[in-house]
N, C-alpha and C positions, 0 to 999 in steps of 0.2 A: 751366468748366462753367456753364449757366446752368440753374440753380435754377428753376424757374415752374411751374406750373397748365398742361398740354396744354387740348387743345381739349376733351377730355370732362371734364377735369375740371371745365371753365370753364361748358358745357351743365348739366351736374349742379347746381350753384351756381344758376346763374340757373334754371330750371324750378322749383325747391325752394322758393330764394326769391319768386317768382312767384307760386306758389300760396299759400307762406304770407302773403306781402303782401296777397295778398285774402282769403285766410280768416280770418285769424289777426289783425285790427286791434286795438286799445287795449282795446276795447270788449266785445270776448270773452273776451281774456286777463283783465278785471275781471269777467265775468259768471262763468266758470270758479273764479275766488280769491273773488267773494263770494258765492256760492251751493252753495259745496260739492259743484259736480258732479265724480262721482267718476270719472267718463271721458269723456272727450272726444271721442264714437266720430265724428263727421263729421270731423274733424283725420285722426284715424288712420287714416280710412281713405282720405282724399284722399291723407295719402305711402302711404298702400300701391300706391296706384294708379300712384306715381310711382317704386314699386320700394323706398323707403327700409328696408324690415324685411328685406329681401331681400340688403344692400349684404355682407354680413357672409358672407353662406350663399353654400357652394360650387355652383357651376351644376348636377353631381349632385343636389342635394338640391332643385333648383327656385327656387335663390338666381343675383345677376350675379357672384358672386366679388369686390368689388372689394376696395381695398387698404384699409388701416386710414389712409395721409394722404387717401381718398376720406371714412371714415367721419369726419374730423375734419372735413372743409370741411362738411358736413352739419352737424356739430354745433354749428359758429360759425354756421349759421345760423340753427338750432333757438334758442340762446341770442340769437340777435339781437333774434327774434321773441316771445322768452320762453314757448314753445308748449308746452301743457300736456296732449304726448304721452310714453309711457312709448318714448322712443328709445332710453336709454343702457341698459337694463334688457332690453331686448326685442328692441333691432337688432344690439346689442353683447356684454355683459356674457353674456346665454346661447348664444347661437350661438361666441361665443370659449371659453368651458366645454365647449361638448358637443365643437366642432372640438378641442381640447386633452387631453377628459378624458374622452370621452363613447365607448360601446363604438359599432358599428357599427348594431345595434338600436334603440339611442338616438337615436341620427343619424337616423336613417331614422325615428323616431317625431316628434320636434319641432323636425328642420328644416327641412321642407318646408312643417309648422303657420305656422312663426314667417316664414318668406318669405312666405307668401299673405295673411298678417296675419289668421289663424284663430287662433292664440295670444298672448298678449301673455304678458308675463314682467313680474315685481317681483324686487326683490334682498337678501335679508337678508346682509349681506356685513359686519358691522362687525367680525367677529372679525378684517376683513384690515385693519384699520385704526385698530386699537386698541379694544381690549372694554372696556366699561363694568366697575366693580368690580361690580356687581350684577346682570350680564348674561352670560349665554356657553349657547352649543348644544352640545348633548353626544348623539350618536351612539350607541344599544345595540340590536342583534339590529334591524336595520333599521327602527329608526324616531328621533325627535327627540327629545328635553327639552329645555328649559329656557326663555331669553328671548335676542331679540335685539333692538335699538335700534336705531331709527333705517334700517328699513327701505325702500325707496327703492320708487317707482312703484307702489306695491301694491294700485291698483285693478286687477288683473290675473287671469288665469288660471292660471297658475303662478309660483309663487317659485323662485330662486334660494338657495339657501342654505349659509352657510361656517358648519363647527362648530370645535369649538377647538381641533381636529389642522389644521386648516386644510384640511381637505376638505369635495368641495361635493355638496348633496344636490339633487334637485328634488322638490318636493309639489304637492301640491295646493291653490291657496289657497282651497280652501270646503273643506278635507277636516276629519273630528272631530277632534277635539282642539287643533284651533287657533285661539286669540283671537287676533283684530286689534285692537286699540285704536289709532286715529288721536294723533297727539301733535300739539298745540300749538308751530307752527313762524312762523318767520318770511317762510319763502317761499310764496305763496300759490297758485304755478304748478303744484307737484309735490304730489302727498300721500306723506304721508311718515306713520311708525307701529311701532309696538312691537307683537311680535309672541310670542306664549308659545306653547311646544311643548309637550302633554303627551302623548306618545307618536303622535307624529304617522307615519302610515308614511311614507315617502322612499325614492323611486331616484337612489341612490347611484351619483356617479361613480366613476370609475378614482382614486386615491390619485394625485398628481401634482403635485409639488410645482411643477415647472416651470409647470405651466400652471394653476395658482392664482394665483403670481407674475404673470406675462401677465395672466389675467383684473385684477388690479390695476394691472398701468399702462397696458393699455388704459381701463380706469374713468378713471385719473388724466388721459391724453393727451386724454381728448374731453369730460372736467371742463374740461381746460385751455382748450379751444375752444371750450367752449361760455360761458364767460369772458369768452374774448375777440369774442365775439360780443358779447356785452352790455355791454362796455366800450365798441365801435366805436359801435353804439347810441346809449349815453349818451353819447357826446363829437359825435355827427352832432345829436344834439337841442340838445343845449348852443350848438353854432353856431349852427341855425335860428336859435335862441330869441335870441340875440347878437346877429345880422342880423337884427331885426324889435323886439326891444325898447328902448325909447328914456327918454334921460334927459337933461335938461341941452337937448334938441332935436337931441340925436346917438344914433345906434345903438349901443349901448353895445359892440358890436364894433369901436368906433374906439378905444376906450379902452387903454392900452398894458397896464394887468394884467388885462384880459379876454381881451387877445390872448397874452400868456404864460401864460394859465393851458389855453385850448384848445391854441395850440401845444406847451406840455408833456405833456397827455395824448397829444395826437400823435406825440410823438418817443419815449412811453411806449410805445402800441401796434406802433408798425411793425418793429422789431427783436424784439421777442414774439413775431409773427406768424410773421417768417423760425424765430427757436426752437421755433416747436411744429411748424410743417412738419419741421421735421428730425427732433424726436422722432418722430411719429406714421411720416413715412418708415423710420427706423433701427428701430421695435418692427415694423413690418411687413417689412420686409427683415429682422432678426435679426441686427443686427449687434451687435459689440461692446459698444459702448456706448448700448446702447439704452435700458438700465432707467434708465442714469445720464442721458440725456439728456432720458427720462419725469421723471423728479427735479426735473433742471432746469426741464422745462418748466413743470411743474404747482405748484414754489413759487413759481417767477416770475412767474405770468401772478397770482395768488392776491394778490400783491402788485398787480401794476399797475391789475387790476382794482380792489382798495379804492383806490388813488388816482383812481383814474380816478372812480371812482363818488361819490366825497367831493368831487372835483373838480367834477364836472360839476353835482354839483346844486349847489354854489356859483356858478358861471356864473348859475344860474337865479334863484340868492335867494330869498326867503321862497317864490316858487313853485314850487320847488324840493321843499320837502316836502309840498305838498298833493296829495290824489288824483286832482284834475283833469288832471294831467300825467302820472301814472302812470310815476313816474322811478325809484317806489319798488320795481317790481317787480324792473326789473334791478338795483338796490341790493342787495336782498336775495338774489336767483340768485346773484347773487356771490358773498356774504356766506357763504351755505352752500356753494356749489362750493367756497368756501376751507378748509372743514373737513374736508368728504367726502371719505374712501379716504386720511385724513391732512392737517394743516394744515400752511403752510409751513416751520413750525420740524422738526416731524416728520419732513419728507421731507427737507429738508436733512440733520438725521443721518441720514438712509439714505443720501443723496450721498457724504455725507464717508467712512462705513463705506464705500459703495463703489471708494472709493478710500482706503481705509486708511488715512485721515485721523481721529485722535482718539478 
């Protein structure tokens, strides 16, 4: 059987990254990270143009249907680009909740919104990924309490939200009773934020544990990919920069540990890549081994990625960490993709429990 990318999915890839390539240059993704714009509305709404909020929603609802390994090749490019649009939260994370958990009324409310890219989505989701000791949402007579951490995309019009039965709400993110406090992060692409509930109202999903489960390893599979986007990134700049910088009156890509340390990132990425296609394939098909091969992919890639990303700005040397280069953004995408919806030690014991291991 040969494994590959068809021709749509190969159209999709390039169109995507096409437009992010001219939109989306060094230069914006630092204008975005140093000026604290809280949305990025010409980004969002060039992929809406391009279908991307749509990728998820059923063609009923005014979405193309596609699959979840479509939604991953997206999001290796989103992270290539380090695009500082709310994809995972808005194209994924709600449309996979309301398809899973969501009554028919609901559907027909915000999925035809989140296809046209009339609504964007944020995710207060930490309860699925481990709750802070001093955090947790708590559900009475339909509305919210408490705090959640580390809430993802929340320059948005509605949230997402998991409370501590592990069921998910939707609000309003201007509704009363809710403070947003922005938190001090290391990624400067996403904002990210702590969020307190004092009786906030919420429309509540269907109770559903299967498709809470899913909504997180869908999170996890296009965490994984949006990774390895930004690892492919750093390791294609580490070259240039290899081919073009000189020492001794040689290109220091002639040098034999310059050339083992690119070609180890390389022989890092390319077998990750075959791994996350098959996960993102298997949670979309439903097969077996789907959660566990979400596991796999998303400690693995958490991994490669810090190698890769330590790696590459070594290639570069002292310029390596200055902002001129902007090496640091995907450094840090990383860095928190590696934590988000579980870090890799985390997920591995969910692996091993999956397989009745220890």
């Amino acid at each position: 059987m040969e494994f590959g990318l068809s021709e749509e999915q190969t159209l999709l890839v390039d169109s995507v990254n096409r437009f992010l390539e001219g939109e989306v240059p060094l230069d914006r993704v630092r204008k975005f990270a140093d000026d604290d714009e809280d949305r990025a509305d010409d980004i969002w709404r060039g992929l809406t143009d391009l279908g991307v909020p749509a990728l998820l929603v059923p063609e009923a609802h005014g979405g193309v249907g596609l699959s979840v390994l479509d939604a991953a090749l997206v999001a290796e490019v989103v992270g290539r680009r380090a695009v500082p649009a709310p994809f995972l939260s808005t194209a994924a994370l709600a449309p996979a909740a309301l398809l899973r958990a969501g009554s028919e009324s609901q559907q027909a409310e915000y999925l035809p919104k989140i296809a046209s890219g009339e609504l964007r989505f944020g995710a207060a989701l930490s309860e699925l990924g481990g709750a802070r000791r001093d955090a947790g949402v708590e559900a009475r007579d339909g509305k919210l309490y408490g705090k959640s951490l580390w809430a993802i995309d929340v320059a948005a019009d509605k949230l997402l939200v998991a409370d501590q039965t592990r069921s998910l709400h939707i609000v309003d993110a201007a509704a009363d009773g809710l403070t947003l406090n922005a938190l001090p992060h290391v990624d400067r692409t996403r904002p990210f934020a702590e969020i307190i509930f004092h009786g906030v109202p919420a429309d509540s999903l269907d109770v559903a544990p299967d498709a809470t489960d899913y909504v997180v390893d869908l999170g996890r599979v296009l965490l994984a990919a949006d990774t390895l986007g930004a690892a492919q990134e750093m390791l294609d700049q580490a070259v240039e920069y290899a081919m073009q910088r000189e020492q001794f009156n040689r290109v220091i890509a002639s040098f034999q540990a310059v050339k083992h340390m690119c070609a180890e990132m390389a022989a890092e990425i390319e077998p990750a890549r075959s791994l996350l296609w098959y996960a993102a394939h298997a949670l979309g098909e439903g097969t077996d081994d789907a959660r566990l091969s979400v596991c796999h992919a998303k400690s693995h890639l958490a991994e490669v990625g810090t190698f890769v990303a330590k790696t590459a700005t070594m290639v570069h040397g002292g310029m390596g960490f200055t902002d001129l280069l902007g090496l640091h953004y995907w450094f840090k995408r990383i860095g928190y993709n590696r934590q988000i919806f579980g870090g890799p030690e985390r997920v591995r014991a969910e692996a091993a429990a999956l397989q009745g291991i220890g």
